[in-house]
PDBQT receptor file of N, H, CA, C and O in Angstrom, charges set to zero:
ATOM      1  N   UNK A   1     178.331 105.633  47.774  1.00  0.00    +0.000 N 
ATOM      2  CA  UNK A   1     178.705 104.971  46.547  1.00  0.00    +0.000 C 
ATOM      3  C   UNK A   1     178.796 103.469  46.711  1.00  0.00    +0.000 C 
ATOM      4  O   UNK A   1     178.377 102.659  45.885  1.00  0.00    +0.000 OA
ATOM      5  N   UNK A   2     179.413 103.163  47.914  1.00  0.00    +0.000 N 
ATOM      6  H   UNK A   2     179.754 103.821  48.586  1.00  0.00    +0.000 HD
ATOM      7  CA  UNK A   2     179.449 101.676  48.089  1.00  0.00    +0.000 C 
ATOM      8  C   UNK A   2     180.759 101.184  47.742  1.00  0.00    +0.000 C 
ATOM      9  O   UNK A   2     181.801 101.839  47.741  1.00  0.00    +0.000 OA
ATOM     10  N   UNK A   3     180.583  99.770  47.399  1.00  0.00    +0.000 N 
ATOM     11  H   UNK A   3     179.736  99.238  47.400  1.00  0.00    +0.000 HD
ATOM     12  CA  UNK A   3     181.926  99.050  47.629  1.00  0.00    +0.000 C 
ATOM     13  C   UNK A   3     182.236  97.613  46.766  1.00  0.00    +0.000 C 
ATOM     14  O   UNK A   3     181.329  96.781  46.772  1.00  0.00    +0.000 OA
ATOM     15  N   UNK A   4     183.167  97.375  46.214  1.00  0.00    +0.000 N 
ATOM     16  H   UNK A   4     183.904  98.051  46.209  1.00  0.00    +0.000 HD
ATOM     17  CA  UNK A   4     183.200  96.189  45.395  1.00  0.00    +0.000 C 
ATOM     18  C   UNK A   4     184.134  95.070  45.695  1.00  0.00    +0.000 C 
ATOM     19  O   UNK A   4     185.350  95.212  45.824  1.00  0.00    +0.000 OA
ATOM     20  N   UNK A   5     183.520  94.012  45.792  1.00  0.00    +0.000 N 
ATOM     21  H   UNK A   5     182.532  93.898  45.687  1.00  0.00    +0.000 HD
ATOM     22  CA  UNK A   5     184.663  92.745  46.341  1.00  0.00    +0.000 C 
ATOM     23  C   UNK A   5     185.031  92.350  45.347  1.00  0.00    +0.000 C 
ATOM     24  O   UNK A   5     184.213  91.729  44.669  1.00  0.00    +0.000 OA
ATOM     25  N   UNK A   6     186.597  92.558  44.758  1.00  0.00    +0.000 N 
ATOM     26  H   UNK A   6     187.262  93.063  45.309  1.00  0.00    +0.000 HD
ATOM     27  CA  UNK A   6     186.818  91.487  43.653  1.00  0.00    +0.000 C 
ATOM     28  C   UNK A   6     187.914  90.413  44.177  1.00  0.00    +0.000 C 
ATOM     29  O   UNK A   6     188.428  90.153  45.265  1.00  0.00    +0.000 OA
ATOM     30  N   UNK A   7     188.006  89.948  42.920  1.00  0.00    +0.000 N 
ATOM     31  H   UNK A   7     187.588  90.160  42.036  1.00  0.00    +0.000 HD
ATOM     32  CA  UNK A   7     189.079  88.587  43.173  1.00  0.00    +0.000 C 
ATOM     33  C   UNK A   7     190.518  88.340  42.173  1.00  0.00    +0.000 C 
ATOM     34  O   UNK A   7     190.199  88.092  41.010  1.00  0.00    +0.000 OA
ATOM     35  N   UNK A   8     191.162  88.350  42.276  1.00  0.00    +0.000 N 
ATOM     36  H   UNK A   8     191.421  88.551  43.221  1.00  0.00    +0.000 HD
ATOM     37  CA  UNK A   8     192.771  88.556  41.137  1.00  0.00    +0.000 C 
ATOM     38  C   UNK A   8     192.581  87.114  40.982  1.00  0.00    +0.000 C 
ATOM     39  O   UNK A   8     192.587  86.486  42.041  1.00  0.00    +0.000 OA
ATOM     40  N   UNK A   9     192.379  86.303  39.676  1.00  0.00    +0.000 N 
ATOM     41  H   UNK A   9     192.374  86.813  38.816  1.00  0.00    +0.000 HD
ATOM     42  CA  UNK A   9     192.183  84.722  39.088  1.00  0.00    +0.000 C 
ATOM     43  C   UNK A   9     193.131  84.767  38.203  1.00  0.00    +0.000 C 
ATOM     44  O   UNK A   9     193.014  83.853  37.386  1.00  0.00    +0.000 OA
ATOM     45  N   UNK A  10     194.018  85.444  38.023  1.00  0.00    +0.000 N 
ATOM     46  H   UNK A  10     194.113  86.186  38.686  1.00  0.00    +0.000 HD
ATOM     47  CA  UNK A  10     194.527  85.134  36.973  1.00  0.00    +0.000 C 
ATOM     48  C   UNK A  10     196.158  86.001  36.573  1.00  0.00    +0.000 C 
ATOM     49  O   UNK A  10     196.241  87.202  36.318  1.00  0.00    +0.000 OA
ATOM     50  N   UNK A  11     197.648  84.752  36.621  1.00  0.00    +0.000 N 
ATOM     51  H   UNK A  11     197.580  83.776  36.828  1.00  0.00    +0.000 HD
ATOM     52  CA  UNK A  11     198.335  85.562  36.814  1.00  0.00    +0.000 C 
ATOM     53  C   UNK A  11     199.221  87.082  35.617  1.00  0.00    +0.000 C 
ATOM     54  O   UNK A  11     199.112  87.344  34.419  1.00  0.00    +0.000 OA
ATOM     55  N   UNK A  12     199.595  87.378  36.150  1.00  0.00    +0.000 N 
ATOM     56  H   UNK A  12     199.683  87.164  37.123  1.00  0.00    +0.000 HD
ATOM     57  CA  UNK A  12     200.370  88.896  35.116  1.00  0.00    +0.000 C 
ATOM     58  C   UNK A  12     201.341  88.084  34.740  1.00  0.00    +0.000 C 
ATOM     59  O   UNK A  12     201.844  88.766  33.847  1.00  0.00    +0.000 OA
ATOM     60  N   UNK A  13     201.902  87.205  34.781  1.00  0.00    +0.000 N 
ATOM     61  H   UNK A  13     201.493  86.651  35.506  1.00  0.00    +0.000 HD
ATOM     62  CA  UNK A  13     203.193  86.934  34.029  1.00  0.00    +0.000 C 
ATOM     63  C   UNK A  13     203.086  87.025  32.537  1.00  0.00    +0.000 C 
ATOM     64  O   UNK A  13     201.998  86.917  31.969  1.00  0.00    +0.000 OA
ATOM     65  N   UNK A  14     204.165  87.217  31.928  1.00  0.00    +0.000 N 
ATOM     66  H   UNK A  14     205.048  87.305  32.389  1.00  0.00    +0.000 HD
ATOM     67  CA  UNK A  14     203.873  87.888  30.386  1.00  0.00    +0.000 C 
ATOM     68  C   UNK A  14     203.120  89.406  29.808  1.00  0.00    +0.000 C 
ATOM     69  O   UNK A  14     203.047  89.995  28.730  1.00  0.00    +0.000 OA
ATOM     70  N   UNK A  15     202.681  89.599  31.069  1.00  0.00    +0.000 N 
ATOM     71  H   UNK A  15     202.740  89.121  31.945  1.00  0.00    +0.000 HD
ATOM     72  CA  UNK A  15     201.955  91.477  30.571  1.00  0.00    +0.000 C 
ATOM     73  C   UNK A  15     202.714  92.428  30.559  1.00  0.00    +0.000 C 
ATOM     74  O   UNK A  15     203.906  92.578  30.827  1.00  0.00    +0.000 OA
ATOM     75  N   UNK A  16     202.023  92.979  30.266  1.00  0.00    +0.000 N 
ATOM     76  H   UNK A  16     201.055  92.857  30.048  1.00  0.00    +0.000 HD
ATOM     77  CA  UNK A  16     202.632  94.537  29.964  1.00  0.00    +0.000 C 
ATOM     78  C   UNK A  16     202.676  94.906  31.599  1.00  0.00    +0.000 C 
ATOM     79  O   UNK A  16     202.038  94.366  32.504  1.00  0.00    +0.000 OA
ATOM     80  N   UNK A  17     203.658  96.025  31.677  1.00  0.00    +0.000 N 
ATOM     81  H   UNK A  17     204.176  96.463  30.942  1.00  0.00    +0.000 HD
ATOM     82  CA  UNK A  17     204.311  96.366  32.514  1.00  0.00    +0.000 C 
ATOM     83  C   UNK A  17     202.596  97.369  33.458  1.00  0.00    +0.000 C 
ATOM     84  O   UNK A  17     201.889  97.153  34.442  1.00  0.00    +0.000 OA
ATOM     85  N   UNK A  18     202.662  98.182  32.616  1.00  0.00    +0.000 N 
ATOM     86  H   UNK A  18     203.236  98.357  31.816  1.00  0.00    +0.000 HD
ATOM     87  CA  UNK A  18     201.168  98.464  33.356  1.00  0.00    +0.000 C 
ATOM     88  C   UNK A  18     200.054  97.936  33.665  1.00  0.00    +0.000 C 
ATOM     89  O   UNK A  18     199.206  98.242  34.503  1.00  0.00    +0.000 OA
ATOM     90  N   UNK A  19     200.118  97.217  33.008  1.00  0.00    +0.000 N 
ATOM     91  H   UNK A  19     200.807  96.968  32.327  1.00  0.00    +0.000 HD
ATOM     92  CA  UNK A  19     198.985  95.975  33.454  1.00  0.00    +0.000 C 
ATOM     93  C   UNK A  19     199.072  95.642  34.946  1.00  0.00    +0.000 C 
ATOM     94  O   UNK A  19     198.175  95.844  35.764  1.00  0.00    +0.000 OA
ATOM     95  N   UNK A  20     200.841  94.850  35.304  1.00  0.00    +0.000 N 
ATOM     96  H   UNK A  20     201.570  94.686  34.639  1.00  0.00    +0.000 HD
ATOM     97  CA  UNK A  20     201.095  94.609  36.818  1.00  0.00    +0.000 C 
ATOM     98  C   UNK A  20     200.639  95.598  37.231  1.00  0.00    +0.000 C 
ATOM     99  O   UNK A  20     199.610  95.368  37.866  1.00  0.00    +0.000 OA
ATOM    100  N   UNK A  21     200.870  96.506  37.192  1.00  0.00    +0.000 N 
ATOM    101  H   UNK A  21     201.707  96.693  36.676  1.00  0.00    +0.000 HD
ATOM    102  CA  UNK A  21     201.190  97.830  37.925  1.00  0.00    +0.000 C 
ATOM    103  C   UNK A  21     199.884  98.495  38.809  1.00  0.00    +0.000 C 
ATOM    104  O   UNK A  21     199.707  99.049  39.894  1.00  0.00    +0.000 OA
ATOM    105  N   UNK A  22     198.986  98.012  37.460  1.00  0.00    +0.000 N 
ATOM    106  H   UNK A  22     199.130  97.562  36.579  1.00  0.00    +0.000 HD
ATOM    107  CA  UNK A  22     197.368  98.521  37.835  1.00  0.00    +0.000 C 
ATOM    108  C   UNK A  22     196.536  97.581  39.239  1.00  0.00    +0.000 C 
ATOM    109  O   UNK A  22     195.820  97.975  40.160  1.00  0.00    +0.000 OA
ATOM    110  N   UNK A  23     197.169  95.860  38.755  1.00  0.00    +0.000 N 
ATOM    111  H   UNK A  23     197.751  95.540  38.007  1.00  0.00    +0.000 HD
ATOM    112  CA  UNK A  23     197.268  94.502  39.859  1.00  0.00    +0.000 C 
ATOM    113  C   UNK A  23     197.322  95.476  40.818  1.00  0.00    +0.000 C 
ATOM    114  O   UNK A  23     196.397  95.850  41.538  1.00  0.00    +0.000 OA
ATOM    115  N   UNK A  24     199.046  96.073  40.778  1.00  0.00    +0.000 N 
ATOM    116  H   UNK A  24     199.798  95.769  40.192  1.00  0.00    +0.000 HD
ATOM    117  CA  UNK A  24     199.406  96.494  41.990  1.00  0.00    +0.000 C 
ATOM    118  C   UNK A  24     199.105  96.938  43.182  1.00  0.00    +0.000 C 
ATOM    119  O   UNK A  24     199.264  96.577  44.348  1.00  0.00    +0.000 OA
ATOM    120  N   UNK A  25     198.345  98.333  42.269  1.00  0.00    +0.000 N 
ATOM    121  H   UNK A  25     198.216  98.627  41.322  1.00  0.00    +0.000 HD
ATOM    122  CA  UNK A  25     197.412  99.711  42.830  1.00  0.00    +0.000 C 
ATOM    123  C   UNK A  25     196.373  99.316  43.224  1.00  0.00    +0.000 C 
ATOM    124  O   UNK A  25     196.068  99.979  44.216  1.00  0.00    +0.000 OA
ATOM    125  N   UNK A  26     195.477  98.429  42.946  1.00  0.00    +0.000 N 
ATOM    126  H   UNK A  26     195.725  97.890  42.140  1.00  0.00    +0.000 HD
ATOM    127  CA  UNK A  26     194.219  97.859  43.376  1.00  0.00    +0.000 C 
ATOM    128  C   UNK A  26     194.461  97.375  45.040  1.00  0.00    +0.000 C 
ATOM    129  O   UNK A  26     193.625  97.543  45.928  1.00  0.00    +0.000 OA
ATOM    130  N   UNK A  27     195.910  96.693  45.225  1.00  0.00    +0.000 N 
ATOM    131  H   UNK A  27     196.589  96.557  44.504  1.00  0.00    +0.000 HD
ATOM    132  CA  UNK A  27     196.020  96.293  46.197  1.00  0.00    +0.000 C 
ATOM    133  C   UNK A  27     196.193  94.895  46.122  1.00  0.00    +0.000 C 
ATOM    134  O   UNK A  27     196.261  94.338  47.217  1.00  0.00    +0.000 OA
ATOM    135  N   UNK A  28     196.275  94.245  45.212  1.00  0.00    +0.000 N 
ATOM    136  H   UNK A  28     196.220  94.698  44.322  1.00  0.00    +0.000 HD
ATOM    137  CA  UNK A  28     196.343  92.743  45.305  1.00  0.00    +0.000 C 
ATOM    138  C   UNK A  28     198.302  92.742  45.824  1.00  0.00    +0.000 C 
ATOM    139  O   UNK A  28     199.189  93.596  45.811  1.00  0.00    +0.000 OA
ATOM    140  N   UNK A  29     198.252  91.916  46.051  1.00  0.00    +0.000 N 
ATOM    141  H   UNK A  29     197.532  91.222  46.061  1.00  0.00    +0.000 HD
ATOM    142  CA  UNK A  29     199.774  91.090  46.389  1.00  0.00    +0.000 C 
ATOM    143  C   UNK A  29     199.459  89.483  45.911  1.00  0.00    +0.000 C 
ATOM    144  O   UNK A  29     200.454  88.996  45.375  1.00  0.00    +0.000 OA
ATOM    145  N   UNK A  30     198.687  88.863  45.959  1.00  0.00    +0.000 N 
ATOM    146  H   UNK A  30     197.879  89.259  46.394  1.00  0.00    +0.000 HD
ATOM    147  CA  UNK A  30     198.374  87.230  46.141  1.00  0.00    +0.000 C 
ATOM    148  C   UNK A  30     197.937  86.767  45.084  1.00  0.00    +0.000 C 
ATOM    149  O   UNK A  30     196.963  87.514  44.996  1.00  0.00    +0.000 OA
ATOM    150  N   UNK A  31     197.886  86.284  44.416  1.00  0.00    +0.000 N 
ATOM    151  H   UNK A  31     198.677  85.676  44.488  1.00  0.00    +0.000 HD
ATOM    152  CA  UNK A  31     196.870  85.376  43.554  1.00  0.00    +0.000 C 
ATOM    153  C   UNK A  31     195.611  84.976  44.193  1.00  0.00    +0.000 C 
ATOM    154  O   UNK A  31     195.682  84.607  45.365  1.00  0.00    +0.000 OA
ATOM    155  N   UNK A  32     194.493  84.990  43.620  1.00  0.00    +0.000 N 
ATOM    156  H   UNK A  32     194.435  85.290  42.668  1.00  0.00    +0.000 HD
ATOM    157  CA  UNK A  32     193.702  84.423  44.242  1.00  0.00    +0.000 C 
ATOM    158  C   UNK A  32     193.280  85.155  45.665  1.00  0.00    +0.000 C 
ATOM    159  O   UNK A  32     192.505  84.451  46.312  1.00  0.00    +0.000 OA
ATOM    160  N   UNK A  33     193.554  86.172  46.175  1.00  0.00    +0.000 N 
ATOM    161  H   UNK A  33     194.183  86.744  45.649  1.00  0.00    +0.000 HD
ATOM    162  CA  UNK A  33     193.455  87.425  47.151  1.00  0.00    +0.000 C 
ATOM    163  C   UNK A  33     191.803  87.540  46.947  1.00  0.00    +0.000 C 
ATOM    164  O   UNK A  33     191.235  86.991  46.003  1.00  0.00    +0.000 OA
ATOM    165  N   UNK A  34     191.169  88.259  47.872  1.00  0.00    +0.000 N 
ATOM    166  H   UNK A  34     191.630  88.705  48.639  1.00  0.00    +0.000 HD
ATOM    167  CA  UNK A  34     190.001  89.186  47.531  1.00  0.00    +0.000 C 
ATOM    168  C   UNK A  34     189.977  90.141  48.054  1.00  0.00    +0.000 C 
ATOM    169  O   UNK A  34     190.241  90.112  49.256  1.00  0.00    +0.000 OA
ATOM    170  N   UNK A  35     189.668  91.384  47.444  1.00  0.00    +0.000 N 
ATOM    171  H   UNK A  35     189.454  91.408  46.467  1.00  0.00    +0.000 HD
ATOM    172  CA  UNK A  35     189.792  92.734  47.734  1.00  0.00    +0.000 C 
ATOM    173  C   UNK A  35     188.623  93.704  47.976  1.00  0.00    +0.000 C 
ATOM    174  O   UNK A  35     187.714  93.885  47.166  1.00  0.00    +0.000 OA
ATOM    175  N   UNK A  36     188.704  94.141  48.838  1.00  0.00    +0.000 N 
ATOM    176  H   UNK A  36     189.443  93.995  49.496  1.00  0.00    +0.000 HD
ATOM    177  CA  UNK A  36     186.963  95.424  49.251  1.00  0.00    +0.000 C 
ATOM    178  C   UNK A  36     187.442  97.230  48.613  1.00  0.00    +0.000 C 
ATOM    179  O   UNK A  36     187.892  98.160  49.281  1.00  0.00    +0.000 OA
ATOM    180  N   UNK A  37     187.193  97.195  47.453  1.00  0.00    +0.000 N 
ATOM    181  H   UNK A  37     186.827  96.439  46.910  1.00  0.00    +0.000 HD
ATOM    182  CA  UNK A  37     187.258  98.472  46.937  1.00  0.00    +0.000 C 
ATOM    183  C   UNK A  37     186.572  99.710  46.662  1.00  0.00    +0.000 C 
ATOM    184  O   UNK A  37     185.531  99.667  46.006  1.00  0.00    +0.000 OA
ATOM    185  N   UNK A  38     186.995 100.736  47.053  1.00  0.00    +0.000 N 
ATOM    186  H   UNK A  38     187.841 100.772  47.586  1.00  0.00    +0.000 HD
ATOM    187  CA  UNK A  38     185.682 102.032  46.628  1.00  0.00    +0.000 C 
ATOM    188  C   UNK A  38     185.137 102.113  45.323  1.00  0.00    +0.000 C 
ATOM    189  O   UNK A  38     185.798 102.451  44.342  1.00  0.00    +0.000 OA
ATOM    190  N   UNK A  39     183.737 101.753  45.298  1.00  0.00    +0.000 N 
ATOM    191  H   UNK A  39     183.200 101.477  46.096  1.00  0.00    +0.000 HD
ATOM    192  CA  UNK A  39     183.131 101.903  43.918  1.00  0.00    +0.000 C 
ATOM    193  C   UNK A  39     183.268 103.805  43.127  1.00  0.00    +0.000 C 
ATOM    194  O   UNK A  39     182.442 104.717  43.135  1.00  0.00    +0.000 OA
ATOM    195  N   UNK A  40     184.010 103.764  42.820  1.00  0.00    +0.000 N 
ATOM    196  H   UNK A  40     184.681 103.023  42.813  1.00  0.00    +0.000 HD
ATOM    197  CA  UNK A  40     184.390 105.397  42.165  1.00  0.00    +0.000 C 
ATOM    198  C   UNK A  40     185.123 105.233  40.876  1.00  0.00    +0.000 C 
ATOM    199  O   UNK A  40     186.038 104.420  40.745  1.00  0.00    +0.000 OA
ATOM    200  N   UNK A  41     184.650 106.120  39.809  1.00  0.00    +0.000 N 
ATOM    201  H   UNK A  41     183.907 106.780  39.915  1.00  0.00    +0.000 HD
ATOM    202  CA  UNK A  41     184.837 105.852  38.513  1.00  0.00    +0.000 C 
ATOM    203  C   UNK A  41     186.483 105.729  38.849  1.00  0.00    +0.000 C 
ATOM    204  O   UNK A  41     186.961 104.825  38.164  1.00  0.00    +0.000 OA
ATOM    205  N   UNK A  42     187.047 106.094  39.330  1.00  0.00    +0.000 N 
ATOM    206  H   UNK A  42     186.659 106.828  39.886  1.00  0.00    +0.000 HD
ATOM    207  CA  UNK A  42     188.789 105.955  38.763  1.00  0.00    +0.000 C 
ATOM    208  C   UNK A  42     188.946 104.453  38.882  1.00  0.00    +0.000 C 
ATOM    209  O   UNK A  42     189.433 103.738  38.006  1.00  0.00    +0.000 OA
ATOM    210  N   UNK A  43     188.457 104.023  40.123  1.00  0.00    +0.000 N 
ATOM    211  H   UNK A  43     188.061 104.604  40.835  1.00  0.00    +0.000 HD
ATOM    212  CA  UNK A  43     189.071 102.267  40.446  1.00  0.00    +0.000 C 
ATOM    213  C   UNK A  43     188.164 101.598  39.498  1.00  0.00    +0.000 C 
ATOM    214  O   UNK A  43     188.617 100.522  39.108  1.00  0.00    +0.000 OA
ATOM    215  N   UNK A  44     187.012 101.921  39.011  1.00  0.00    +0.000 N 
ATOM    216  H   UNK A  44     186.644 102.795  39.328  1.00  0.00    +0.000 HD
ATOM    217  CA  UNK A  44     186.491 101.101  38.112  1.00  0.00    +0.000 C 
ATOM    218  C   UNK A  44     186.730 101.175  36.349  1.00  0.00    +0.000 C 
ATOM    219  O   UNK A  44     186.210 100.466  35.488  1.00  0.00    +0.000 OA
ATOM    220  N   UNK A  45     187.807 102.415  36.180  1.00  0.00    +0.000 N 
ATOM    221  H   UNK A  45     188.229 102.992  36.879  1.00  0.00    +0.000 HD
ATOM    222  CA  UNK A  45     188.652 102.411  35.157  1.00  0.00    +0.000 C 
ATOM    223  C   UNK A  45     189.566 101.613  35.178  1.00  0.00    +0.000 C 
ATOM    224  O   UNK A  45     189.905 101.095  34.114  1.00  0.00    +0.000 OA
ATOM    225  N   UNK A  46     190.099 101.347  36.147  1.00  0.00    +0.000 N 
ATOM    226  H   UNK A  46     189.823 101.767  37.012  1.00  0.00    +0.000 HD
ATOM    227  CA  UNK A  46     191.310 100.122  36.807  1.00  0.00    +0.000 C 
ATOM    228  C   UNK A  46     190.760  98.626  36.400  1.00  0.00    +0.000 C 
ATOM    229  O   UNK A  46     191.217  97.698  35.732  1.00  0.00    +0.000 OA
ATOM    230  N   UNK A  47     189.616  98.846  37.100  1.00  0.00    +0.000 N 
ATOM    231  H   UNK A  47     189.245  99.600  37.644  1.00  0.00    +0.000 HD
ATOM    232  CA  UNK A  47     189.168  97.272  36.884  1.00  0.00    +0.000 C 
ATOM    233  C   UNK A  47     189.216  96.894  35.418  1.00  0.00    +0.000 C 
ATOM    234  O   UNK A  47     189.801  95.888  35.018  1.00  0.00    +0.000 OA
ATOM    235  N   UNK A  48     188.479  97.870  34.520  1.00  0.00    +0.000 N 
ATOM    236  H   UNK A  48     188.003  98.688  34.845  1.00  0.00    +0.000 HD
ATOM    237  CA  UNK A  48     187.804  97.946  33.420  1.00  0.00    +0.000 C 
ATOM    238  C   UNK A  48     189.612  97.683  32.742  1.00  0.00    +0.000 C 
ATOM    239  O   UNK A  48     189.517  97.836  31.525  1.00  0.00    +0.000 OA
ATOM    240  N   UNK A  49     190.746  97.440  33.026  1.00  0.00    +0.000 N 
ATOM    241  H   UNK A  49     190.823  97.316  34.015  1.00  0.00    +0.000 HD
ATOM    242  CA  UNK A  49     191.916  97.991  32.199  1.00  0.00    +0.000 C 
ATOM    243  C   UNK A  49     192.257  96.544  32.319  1.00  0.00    +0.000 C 
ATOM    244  O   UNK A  49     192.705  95.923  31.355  1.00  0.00    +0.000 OA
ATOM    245  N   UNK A  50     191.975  95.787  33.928  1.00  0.00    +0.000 N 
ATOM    246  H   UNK A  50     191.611  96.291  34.711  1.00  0.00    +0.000 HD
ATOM    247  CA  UNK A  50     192.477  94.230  33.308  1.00  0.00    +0.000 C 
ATOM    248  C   UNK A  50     191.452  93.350  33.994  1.00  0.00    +0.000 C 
ATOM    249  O   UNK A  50     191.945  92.513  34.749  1.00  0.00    +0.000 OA
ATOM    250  N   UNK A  51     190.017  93.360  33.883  1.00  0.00    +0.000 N 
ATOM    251  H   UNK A  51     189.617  94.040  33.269  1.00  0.00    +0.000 HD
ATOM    252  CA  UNK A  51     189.060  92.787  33.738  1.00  0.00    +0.000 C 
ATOM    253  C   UNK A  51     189.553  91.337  33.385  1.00  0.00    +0.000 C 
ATOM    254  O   UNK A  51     189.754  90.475  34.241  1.00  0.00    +0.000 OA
ATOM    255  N   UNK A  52     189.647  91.240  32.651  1.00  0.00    +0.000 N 
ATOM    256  H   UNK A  52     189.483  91.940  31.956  1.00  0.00    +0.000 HD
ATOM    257  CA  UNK A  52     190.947  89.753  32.488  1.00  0.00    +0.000 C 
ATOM    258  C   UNK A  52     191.631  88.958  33.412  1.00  0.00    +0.000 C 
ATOM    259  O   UNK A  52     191.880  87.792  33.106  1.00  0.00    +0.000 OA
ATOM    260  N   UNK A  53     191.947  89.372  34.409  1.00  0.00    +0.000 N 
ATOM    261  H   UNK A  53     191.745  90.320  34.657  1.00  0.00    +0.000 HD
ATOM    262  CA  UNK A  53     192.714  88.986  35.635  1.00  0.00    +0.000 C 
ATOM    263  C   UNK A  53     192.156  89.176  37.110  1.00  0.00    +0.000 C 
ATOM    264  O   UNK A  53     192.626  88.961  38.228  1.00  0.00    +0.000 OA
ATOM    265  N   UNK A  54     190.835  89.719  36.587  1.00  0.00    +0.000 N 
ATOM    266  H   UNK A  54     190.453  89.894  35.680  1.00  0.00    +0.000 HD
ATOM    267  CA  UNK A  54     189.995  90.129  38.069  1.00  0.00    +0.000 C 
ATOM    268  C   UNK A  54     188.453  88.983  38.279  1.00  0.00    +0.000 C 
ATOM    269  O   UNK A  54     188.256  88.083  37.463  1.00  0.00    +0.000 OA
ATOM    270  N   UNK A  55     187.681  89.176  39.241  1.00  0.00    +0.000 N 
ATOM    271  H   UNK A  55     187.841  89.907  39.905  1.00  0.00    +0.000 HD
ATOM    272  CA  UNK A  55     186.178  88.714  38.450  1.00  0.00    +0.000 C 
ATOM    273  C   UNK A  55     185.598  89.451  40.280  1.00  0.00    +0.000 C 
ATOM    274  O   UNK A  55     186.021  89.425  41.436  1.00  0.00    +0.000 OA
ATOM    275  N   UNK A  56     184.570  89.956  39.614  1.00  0.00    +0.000 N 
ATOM    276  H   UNK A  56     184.227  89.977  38.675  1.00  0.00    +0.000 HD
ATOM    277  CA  UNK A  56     183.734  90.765  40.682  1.00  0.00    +0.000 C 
ATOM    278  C   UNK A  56     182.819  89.635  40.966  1.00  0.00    +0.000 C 
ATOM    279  O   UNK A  56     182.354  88.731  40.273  1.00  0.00    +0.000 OA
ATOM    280  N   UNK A  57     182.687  90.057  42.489  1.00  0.00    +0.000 N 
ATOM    281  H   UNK A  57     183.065  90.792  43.053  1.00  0.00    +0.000 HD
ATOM    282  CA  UNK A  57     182.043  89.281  43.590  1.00  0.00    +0.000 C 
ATOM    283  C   UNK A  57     181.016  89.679  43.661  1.00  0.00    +0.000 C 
ATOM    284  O   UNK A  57     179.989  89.166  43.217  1.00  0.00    +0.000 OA
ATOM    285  N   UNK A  58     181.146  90.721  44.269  1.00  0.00    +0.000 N 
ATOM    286  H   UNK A  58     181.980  91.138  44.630  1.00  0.00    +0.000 HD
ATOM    287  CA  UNK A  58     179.487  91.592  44.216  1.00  0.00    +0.000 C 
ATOM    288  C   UNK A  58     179.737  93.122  44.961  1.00  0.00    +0.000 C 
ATOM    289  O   UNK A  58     180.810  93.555  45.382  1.00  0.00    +0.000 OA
ATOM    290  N   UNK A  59     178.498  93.746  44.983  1.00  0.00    +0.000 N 
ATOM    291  H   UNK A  59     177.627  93.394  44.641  1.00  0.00    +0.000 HD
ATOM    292  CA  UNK A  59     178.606  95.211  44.940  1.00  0.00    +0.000 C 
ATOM    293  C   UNK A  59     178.201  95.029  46.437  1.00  0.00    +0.000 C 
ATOM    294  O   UNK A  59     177.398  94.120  46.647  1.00  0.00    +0.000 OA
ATOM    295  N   UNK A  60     178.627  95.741  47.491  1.00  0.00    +0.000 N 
ATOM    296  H   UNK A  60     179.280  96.479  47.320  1.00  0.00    +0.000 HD
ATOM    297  CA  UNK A  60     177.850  95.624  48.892  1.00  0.00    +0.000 C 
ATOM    298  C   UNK A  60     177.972  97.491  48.884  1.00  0.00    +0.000 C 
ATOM    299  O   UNK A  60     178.894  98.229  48.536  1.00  0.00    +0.000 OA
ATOM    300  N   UNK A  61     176.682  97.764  49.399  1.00  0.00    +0.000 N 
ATOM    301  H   UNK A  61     175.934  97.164  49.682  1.00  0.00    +0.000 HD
ATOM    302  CA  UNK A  61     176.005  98.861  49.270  1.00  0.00    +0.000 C 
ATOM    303  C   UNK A  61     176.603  99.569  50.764  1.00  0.00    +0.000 C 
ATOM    304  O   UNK A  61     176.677  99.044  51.876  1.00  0.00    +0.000 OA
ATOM    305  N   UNK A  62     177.031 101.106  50.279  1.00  0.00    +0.000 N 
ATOM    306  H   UNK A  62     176.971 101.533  49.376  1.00  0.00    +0.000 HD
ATOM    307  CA  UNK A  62     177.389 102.030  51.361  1.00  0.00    +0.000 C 
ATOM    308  C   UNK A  62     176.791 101.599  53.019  1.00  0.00    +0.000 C 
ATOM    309  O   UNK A  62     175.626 101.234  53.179  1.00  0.00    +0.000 OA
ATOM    310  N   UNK A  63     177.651 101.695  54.021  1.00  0.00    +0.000 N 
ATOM    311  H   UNK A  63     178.598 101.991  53.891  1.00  0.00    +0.000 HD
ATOM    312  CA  UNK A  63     176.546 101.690  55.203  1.00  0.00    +0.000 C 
ATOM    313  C   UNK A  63     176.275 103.279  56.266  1.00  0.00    +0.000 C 
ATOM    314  O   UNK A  63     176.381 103.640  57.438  1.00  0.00    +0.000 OA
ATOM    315  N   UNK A  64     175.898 103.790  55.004  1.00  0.00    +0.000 N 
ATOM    316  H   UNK A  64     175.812 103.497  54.052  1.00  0.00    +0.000 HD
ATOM    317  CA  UNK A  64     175.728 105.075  56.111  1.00  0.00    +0.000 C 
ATOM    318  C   UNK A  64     174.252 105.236  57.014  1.00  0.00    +0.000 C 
ATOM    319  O   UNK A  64     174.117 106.160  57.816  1.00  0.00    +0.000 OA
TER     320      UNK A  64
């Protein structure tokens, strides 16, 4: 399936409580962090929920 680098640009202050929450689960802690995630529909429902606060890097392809 492969793998997605994103980036958290943008902070949660003022959101909705799930909004952080989703930040959370992705794995960010930092502002401005970058993250290597499993491309699989659930985490890309995640992304897709605060797209707003993220920005994809690029897709780096499985290494099997």
């Amino acid at each position: 399936m492969g793998y997605l680098k994103i980036r958290w640009i943008r902070s949660t202050i003022g959101c909705p409580k799930d909004k952080v929450e989703t930040i959370r689960s992705l794995g960010f802690k930092r502002l401005y962090e970058v993250r290597t995630v499993k491309n699989r529909p659930e985490i890309r429902g995640m992304i897709k929920k605060v797209i707003h606060h993220l920005e994809i890097l690029e897709e780096v392809p499985d290494e099997a």
